[in-house]
ROVO-192885 format. One record per atom (N, C-alpha, C): residue in three letters; x, y, z. Coordinates in steps of 0.02 Angstrom, whole numbers. Atoms other than C-alpha are relative to their C-alpha. Example, Ala and Ser with C-alpha at 12.3 -4.5 7.8 and 13.67 -1.06 7.14 Angstrom:
2
<r rest="Ala" x="45" y="-59" z="0"/>
<r rest="Ala" x="615" y="-225" z="390"/>
<r rest="Ala" x="45" y="60" z="0"/>
<r rest="Ser" x="-42" y="-59" z="-3"/>
<r rest="Ser" x="684" y="-53" z="357"/>
<r rest="Ser" x="-39" y="55" z="37"/>
END
This chain:
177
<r rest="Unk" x="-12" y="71" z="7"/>
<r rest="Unk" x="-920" y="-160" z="-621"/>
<r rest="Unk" x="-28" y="-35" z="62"/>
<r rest="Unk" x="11" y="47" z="-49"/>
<r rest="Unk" x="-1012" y="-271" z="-512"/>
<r rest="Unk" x="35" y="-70" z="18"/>
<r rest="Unk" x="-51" y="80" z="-23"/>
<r rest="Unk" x="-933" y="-410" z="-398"/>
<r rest="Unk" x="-29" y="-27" z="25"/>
<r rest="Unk" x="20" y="62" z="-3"/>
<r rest="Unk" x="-963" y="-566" z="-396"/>
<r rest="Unk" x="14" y="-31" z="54"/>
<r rest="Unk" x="-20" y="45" z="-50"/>
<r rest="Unk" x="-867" y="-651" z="-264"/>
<r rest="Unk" x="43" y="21" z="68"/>
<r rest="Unk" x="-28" y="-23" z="-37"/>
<r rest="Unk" x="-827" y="-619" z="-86"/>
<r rest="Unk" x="80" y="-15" z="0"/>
<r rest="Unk" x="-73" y="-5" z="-25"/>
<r rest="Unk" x="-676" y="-723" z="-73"/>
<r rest="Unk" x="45" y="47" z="-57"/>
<r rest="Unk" x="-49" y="-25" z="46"/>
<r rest="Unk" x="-607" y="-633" z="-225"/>
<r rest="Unk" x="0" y="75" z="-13"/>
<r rest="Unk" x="-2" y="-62" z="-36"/>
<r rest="Unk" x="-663" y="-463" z="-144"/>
<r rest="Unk" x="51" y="10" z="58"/>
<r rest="Unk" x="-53" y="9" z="-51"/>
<r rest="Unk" x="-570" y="-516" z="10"/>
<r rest="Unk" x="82" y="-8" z="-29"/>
<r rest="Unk" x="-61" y="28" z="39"/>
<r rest="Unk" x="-412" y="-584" z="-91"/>
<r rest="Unk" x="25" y="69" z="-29"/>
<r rest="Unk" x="-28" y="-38" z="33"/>
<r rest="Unk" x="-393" y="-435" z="-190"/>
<r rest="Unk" x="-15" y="84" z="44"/>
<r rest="Unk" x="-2" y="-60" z="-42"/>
<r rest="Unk" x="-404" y="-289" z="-50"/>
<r rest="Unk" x="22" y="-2" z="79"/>
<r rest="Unk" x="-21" y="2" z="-88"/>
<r rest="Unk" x="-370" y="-358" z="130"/>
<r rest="Unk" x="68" y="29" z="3"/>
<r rest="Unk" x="-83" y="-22" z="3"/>
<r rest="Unk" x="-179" y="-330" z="83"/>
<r rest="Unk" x="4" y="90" z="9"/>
<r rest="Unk" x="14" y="-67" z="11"/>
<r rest="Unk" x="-214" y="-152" z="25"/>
<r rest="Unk" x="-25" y="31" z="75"/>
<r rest="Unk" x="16" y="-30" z="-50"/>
<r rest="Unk" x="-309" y="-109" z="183"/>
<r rest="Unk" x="23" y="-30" z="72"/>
<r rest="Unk" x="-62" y="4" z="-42"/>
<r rest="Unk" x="-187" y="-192" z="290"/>
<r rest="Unk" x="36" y="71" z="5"/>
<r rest="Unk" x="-32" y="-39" z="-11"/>
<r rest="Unk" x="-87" y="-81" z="231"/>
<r rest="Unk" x="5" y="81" z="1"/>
<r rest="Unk" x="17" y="-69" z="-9"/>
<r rest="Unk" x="-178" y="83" z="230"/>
<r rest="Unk" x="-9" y="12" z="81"/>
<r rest="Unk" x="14" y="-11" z="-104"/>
<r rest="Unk" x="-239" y="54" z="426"/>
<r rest="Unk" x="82" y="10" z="9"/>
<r rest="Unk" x="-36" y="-22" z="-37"/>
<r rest="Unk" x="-57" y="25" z="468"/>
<r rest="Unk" x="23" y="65" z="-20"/>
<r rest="Unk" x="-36" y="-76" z="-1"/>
<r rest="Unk" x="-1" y="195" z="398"/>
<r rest="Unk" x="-24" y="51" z="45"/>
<r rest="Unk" x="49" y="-30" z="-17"/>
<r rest="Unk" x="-105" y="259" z="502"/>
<r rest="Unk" x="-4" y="-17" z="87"/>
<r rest="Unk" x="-14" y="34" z="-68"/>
<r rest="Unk" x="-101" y="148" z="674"/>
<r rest="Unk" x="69" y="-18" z="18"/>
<r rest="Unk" x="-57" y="21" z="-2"/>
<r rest="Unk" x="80" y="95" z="642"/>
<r rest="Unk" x="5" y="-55" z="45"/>
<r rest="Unk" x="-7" y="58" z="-35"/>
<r rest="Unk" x="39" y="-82" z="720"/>
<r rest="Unk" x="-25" y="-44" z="-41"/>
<r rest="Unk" x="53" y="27" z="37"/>
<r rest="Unk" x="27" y="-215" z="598"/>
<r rest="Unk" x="-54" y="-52" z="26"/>
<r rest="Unk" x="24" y="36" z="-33"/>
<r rest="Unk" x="-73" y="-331" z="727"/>
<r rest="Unk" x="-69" y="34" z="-8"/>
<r rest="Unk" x="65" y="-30" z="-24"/>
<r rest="Unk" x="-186" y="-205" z="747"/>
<r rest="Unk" x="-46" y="22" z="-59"/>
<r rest="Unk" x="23" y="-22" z="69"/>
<r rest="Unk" x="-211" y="-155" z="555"/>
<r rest="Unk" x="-31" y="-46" z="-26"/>
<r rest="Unk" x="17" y="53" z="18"/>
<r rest="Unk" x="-243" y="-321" z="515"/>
<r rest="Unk" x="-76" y="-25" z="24"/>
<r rest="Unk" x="58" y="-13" z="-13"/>
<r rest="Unk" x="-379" y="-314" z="651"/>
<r rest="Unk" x="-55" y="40" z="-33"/>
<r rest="Unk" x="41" y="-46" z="39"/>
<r rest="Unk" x="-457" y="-154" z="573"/>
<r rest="Unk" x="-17" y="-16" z="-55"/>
<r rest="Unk" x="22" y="46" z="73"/>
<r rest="Unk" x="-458" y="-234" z="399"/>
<r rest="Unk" x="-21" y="-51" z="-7"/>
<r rest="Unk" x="44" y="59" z="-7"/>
<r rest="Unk" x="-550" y="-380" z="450"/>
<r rest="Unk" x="-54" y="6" z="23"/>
<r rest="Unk" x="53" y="-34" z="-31"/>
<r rest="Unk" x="-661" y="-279" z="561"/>
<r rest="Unk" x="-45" y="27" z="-65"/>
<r rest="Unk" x="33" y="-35" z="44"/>
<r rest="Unk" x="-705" y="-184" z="394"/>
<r rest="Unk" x="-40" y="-48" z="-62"/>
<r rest="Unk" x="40" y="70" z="29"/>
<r rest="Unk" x="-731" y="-339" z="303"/>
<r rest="Unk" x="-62" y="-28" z="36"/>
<r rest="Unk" x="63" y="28" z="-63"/>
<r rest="Unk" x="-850" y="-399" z="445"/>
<r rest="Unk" x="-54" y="60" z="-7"/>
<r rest="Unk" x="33" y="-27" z="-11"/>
<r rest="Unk" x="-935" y="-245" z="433"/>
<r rest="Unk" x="-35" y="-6" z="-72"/>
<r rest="Unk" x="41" y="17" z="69"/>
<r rest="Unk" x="-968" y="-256" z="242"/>
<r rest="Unk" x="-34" y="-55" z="-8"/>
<r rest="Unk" x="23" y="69" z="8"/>
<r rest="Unk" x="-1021" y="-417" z="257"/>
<r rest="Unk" x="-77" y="-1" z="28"/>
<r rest="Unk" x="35" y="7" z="-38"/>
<r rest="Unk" x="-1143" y="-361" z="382"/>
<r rest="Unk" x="-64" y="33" z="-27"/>
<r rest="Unk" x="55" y="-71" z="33"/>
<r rest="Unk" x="-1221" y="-211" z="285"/>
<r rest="Unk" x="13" y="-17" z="-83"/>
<r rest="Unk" x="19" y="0" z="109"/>
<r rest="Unk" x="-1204" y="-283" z="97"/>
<r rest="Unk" x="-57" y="-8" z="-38"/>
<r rest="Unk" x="39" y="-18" z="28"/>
<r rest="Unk" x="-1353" y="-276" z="73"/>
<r rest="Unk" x="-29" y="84" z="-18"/>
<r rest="Unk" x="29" y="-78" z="11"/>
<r rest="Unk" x="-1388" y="-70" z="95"/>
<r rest="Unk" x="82" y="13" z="-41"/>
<r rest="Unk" x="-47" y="-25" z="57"/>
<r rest="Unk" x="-1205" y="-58" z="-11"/>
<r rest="Unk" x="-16" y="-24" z="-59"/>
<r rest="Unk" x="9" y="19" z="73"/>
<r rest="Unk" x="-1220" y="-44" z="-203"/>
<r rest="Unk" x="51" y="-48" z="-14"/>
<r rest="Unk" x="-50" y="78" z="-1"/>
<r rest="Unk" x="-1141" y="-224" z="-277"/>
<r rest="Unk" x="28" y="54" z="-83"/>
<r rest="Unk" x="-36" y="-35" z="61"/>
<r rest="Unk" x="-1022" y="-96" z="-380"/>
<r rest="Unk" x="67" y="-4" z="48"/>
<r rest="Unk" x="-59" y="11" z="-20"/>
<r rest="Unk" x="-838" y="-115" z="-356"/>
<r rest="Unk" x="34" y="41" z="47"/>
<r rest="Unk" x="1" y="-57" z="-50"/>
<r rest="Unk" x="-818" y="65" z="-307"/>
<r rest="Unk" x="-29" y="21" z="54"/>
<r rest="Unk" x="18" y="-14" z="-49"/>
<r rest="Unk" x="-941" y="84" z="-199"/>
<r rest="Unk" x="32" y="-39" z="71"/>
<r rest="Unk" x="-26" y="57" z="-26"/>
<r rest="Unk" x="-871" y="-81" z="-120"/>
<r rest="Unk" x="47" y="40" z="73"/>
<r rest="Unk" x="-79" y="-24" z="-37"/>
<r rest="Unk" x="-698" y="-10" z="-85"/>
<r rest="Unk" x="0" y="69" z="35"/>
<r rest="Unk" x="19" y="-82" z="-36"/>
<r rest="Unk" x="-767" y="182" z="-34"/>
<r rest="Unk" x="-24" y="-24" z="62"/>
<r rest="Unk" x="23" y="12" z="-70"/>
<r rest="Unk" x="-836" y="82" z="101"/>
<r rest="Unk" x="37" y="-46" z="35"/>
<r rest="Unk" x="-38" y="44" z="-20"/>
<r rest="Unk" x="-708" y="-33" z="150"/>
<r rest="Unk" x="52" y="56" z="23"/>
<r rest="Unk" x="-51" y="-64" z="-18"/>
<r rest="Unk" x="-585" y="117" z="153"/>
<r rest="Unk" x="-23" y="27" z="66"/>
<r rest="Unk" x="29" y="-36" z="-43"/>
<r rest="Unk" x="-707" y="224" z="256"/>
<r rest="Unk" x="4" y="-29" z="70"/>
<r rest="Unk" x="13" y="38" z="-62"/>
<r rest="Unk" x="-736" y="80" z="387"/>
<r rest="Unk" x="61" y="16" z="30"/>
<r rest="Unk" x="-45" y="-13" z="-29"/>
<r rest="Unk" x="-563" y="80" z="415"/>
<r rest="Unk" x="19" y="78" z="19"/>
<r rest="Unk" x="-16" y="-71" z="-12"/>
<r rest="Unk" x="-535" y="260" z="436"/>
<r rest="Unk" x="-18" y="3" z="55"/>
<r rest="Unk" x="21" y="-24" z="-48"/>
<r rest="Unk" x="-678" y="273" z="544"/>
<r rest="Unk" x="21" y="-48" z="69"/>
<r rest="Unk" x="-27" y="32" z="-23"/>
<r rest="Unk" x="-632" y="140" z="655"/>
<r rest="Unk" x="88" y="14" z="31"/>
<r rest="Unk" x="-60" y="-52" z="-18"/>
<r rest="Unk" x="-459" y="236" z="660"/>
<r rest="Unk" x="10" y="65" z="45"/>
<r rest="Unk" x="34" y="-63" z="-48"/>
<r rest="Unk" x="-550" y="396" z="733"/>
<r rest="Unk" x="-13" y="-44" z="56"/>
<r rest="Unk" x="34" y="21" z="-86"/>
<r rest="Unk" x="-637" y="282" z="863"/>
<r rest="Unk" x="59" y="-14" z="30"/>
<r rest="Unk" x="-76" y="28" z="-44"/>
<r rest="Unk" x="-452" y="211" z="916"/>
<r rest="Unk" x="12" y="50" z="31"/>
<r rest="Unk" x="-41" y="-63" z="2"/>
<r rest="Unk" x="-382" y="372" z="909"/>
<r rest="Unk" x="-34" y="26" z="79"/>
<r rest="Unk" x="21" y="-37" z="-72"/>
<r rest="Unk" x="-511" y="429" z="1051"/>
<r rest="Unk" x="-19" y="-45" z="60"/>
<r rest="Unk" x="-7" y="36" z="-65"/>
<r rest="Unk" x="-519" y="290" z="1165"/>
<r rest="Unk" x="48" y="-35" z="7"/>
<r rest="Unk" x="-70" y="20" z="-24"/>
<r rest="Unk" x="-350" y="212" z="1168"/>
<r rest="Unk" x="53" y="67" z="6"/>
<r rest="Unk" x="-54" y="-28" z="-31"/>
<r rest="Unk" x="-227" y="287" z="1277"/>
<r rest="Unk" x="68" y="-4" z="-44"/>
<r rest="Unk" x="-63" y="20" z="37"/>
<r rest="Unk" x="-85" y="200" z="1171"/>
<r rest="Unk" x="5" y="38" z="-65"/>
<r rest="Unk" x="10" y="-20" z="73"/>
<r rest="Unk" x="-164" y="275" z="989"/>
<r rest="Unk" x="2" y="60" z="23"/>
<r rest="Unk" x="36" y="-42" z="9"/>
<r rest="Unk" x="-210" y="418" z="1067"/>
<r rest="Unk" x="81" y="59" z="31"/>
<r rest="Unk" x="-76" y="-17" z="6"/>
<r rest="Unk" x="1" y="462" z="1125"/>
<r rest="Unk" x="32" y="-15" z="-79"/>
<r rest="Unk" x="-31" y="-6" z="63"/>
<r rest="Unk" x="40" y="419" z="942"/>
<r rest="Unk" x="3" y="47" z="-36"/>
<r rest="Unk" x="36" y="-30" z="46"/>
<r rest="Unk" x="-62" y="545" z="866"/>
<r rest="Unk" x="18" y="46" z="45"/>
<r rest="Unk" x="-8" y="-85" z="-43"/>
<r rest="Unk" x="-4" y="686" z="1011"/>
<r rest="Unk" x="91" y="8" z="-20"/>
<r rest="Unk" x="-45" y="12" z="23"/>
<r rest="Unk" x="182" y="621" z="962"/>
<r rest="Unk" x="2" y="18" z="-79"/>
<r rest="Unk" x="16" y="-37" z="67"/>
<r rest="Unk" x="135" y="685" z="781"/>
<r rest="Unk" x="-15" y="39" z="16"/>
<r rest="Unk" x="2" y="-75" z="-9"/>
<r rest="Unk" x="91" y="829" z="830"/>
<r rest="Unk" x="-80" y="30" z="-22"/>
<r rest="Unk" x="91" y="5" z="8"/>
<r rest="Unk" x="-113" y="813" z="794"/>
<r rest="Unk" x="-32" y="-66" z="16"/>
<r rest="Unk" x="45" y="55" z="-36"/>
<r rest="Unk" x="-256" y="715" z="844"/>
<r rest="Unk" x="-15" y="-50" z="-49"/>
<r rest="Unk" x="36" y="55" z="45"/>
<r rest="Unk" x="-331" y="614" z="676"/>
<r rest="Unk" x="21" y="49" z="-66"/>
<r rest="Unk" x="-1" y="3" z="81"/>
<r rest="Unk" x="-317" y="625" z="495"/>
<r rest="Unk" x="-45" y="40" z="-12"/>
<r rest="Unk" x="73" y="-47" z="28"/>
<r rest="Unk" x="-412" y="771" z="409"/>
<r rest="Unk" x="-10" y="-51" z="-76"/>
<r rest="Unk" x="17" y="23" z="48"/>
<r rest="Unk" x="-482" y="729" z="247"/>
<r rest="Unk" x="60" y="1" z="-55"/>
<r rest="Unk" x="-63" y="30" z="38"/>
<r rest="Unk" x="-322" y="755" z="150"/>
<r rest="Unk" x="37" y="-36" z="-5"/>
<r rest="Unk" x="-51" y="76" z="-28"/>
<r rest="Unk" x="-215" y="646" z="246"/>
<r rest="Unk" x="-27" y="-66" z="-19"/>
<r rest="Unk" x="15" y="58" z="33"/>
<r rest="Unk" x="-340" y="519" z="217"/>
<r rest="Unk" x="-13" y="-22" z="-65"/>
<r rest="Unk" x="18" y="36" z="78"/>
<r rest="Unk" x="-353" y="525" z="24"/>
<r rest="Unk" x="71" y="8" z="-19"/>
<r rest="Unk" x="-77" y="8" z="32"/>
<r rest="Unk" x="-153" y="556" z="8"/>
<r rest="Unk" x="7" y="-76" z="24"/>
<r rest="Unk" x="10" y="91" z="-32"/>
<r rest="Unk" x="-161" y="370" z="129"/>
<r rest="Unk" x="-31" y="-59" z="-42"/>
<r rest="Unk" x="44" y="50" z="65"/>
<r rest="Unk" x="-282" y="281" z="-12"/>
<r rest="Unk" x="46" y="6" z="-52"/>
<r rest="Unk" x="-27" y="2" z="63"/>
<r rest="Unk" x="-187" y="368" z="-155"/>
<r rest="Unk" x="84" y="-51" z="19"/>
<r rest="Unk" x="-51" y="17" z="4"/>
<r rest="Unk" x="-21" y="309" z="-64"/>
<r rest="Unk" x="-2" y="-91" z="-11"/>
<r rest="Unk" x="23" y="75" z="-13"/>
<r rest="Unk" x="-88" y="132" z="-29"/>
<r rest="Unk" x="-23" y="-36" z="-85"/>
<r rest="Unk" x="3" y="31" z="56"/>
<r rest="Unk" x="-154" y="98" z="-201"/>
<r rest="Unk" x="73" y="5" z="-36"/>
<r rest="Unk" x="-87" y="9" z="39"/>
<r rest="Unk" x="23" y="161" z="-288"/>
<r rest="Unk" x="23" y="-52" z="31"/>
<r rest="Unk" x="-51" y="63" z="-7"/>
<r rest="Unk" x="104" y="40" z="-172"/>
<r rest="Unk" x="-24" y="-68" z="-28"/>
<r rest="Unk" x="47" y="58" z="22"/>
<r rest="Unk" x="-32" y="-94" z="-212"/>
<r rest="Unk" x="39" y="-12" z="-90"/>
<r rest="Unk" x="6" y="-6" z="75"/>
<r rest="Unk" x="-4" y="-62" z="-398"/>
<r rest="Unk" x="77" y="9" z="-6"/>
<r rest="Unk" x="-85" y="28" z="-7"/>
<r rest="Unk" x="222" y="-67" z="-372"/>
<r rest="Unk" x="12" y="-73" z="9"/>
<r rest="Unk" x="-2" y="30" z="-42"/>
<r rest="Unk" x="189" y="-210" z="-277"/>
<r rest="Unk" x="-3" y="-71" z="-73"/>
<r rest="Unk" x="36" y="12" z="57"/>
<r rest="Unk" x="88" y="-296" z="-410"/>
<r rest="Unk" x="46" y="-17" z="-49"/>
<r rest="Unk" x="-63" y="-3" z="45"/>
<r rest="Unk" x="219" y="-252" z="-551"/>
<r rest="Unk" x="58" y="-32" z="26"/>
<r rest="Unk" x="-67" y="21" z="-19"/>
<r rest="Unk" x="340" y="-311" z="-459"/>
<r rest="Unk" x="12" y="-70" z="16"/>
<r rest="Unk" x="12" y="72" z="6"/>
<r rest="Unk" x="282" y="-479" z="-451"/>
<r rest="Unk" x="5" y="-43" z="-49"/>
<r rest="Unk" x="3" y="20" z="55"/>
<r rest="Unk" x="290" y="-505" z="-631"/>
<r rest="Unk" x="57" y="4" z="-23"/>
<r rest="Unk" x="-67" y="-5" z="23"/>
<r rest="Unk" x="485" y="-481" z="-638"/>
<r rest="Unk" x="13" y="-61" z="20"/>
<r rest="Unk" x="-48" y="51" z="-16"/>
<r rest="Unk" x="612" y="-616" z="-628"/>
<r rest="Unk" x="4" y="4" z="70"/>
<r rest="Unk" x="-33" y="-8" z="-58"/>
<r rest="Unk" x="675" y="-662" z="-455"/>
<r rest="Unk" x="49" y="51" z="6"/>
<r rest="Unk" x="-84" y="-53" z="3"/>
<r rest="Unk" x="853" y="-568" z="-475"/>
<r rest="Unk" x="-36" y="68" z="-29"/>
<r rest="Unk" x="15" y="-60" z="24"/>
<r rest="Unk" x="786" y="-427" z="-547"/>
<r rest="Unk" x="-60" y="34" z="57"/>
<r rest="Unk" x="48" y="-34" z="-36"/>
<r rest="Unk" x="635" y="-397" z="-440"/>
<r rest="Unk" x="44" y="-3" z="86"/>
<r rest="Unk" x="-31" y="-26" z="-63"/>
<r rest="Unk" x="756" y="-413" z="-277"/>
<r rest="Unk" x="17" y="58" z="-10"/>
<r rest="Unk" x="-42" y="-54" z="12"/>
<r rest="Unk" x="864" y="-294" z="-350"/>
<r rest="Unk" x="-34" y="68" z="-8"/>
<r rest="Unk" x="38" y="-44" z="-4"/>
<r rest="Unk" x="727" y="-169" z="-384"/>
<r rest="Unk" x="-42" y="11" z="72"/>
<r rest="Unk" x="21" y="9" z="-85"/>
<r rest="Unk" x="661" y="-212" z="-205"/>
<r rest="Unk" x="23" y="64" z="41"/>
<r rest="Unk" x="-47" y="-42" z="-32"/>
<r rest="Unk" x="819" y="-158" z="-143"/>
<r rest="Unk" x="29" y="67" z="-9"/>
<r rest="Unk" x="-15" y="-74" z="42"/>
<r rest="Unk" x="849" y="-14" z="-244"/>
<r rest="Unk" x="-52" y="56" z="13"/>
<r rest="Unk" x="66" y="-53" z="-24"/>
<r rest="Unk" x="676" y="76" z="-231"/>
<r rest="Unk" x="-40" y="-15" z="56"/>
<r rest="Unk" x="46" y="-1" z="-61"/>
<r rest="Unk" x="582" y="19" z="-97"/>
<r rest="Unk" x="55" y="-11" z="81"/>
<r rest="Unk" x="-42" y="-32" z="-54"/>
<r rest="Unk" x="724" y="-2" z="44"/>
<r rest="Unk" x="40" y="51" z="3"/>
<r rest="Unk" x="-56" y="-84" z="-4"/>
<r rest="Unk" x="840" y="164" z="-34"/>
<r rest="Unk" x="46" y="-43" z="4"/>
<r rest="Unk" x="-78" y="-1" z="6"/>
<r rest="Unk" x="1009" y="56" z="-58"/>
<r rest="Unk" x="9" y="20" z="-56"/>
<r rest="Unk" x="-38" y="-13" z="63"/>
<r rest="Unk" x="1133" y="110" z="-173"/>
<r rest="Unk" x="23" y="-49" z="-43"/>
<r rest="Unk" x="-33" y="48" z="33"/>
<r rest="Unk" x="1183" y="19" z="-312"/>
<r rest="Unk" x="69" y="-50" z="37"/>
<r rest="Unk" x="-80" y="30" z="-45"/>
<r rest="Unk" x="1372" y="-4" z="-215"/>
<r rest="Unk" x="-27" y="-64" z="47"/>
<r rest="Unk" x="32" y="64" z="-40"/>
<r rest="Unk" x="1274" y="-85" z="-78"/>
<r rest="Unk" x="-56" y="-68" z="3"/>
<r rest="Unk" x="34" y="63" z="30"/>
<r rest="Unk" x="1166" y="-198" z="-184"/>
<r rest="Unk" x="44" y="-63" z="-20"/>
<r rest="Unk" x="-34" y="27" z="14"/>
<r rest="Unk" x="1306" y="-255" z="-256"/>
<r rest="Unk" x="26" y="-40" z="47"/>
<r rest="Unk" x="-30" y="61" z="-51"/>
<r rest="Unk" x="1392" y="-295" z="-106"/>
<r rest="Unk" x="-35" y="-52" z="40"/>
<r rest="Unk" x="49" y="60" z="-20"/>
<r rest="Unk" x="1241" y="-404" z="-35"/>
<r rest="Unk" x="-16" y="-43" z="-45"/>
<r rest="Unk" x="29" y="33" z="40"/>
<r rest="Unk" x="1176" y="-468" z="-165"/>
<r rest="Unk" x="103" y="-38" z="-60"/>
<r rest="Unk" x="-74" y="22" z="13"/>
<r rest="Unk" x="1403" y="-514" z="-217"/>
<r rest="Unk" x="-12" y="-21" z="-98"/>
<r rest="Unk" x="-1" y="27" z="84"/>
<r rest="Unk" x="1377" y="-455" z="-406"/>
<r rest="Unk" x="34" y="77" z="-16"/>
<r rest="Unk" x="-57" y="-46" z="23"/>
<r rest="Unk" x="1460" y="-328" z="-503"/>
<r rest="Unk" x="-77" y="55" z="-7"/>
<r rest="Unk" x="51" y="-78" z="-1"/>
<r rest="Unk" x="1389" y="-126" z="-522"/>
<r rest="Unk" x="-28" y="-24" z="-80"/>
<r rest="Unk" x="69" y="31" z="66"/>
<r rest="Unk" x="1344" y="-172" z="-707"/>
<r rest="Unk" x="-56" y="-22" z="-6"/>
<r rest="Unk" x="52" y="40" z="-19"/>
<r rest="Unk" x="1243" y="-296" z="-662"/>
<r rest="Unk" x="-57" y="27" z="21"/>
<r rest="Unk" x="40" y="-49" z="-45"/>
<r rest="Unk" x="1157" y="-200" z="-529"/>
<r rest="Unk" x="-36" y="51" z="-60"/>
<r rest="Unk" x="-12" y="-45" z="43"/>
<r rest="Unk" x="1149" y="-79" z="-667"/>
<r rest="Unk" x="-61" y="-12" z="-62"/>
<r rest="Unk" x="30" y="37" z="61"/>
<r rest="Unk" x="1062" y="-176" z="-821"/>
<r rest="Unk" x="-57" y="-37" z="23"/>
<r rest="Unk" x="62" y="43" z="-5"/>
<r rest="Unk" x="941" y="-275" z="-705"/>
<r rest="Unk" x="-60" y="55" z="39"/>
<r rest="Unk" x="62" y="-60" z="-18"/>
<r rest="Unk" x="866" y="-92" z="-633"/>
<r rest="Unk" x="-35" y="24" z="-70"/>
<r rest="Unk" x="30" y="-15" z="53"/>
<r rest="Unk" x="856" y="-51" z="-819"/>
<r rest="Unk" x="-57" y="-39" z="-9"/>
<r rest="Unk" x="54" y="47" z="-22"/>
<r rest="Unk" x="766" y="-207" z="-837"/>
<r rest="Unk" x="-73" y="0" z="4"/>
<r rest="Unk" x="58" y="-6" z="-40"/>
<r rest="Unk" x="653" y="-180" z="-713"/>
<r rest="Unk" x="-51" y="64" z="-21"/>
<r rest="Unk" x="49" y="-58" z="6"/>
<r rest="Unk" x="608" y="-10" z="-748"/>
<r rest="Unk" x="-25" y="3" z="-75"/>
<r rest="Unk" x="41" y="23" z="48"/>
<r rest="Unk" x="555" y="-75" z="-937"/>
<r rest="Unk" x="-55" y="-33" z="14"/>
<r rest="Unk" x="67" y="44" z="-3"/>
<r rest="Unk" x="435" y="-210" z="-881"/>
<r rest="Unk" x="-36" y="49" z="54"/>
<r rest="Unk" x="47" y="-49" z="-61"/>
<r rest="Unk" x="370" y="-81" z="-731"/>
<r rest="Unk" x="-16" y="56" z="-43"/>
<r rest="Unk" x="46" y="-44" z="63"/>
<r rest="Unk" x="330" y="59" z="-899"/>
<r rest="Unk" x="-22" y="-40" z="-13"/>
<r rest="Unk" x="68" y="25" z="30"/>
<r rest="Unk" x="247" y="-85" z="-967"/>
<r rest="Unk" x="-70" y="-7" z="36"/>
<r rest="Unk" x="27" y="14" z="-42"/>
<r rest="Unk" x="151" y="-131" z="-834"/>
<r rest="Unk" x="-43" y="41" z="29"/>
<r rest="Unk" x="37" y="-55" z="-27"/>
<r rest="Unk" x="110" y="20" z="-745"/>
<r rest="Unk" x="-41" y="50" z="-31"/>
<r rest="Unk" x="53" y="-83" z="25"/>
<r rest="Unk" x="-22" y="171" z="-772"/>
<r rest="Unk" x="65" y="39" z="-11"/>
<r rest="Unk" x="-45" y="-50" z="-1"/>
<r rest="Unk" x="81" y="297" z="-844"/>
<r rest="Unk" x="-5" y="62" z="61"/>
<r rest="Unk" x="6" y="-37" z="-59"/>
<r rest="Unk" x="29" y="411" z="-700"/>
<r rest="Unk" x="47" y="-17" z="56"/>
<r rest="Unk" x="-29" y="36" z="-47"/>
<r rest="Unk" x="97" y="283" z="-586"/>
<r rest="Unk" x="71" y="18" z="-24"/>
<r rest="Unk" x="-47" y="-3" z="35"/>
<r rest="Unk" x="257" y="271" z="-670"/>
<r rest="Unk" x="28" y="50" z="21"/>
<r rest="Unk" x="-17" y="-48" z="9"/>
<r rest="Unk" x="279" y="452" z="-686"/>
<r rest="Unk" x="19" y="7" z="93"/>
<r rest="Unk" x="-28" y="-15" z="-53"/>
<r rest="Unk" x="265" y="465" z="-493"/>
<r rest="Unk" x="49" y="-54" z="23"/>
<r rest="Unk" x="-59" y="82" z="-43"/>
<r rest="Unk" x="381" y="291" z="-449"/>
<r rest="Unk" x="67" y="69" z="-26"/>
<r rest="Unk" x="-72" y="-30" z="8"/>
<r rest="Unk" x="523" y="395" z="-545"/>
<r rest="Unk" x="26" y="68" z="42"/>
<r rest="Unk" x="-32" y="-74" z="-29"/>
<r rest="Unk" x="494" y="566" z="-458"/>
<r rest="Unk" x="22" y="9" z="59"/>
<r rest="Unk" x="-7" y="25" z="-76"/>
<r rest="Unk" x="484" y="488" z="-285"/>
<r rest="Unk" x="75" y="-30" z="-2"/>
<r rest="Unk" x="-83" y="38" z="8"/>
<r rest="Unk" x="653" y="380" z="-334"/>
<r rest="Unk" x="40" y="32" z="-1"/>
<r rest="Unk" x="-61" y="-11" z="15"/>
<r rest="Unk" x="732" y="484" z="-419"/>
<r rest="Unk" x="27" y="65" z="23"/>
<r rest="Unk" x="-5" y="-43" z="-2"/>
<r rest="Unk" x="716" y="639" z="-345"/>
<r rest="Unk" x="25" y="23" z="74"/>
<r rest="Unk" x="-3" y="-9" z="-90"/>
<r rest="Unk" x="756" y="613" z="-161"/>
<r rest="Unk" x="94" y="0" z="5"/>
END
């Protein structure tokens, strides 16, 4: 699929590679940098990238990665993060489990925009911060039913919504921890 329009290249990935750099730098100041840097760089070289969607984003990804390596070996600050983990940089697995994790969230994120208010807190709070029903309830000052019928809810319009792939992993990650 070829694309047409920067701002609606920019619009629909800066978020995403926000949030793949920070998994990765764990600073969002600095992720934000790297994902603008990578934008700047496509911008710079779009002409030797193919105007295909994929190729697009294989290189928007990459920038950031590599740009991640360069941190990694000349900052002092990145370069105690990554000895505090207990390795130096991301092998190639780490970085395609980091894309795969980044798009799933992209694609929760997404779905989760298309719920009601009350319902999409409540699924907020439920799967993406880990409270318990009990303690939804008591913030959110509604009864366990409730709590109860608006996760059902949620997790109908999020099967409609989602790739069944997706799906399959939101429940195993949820429900299995």
């Amino acid at each position: 699929m070829a694309f047409q329009s920067d701002k609606l290249l920019f619009t629909r990935y800066y978020k995403t590679l926000c949030y793949f750099a920070f998994q990765m730098v764990k600073d969002q100041n600095l992720a934000e940098d790297l994902a603008q840097d990578a934008f700047v760089s496509y911008f710079q070289n779009k002409p030797a990238v193919a105007n295909d969607e994929r190729a697009i984003k294989t290189f928007l990804y990459s920038s950031v990665k590599f740009a991640v390596y360069n941190l990694s070996r000349k900052s002092k600050t990145v370069r105690k993060f990554w000895e505090r983990k207990g390795f130096q940089e991301f092998d190639e697995t780490d970085y395609e489990h980091q894309i795969i994790r980044t798009e799933f969230m992209q694609a929760i994120n997404e779905a989760l925009q298309n719920l009601p208010e009350g319902c999409r807190k409540i699924m907020s709070m439920s799967y993406l911060e880990g409270l318990s029903n009990d303690e939804i309830a008591g913030q959110l000052d509604l009864s366990i039913n409730t709590i109860k019928t608006q996760k059902k809810r949620g997790l109908s319009v999020l099967r409609d919504k989602l790739r069944p792939d997706y799906l399959t992993l939101l429940l195993a990650v949820f429900f299995l921890r």
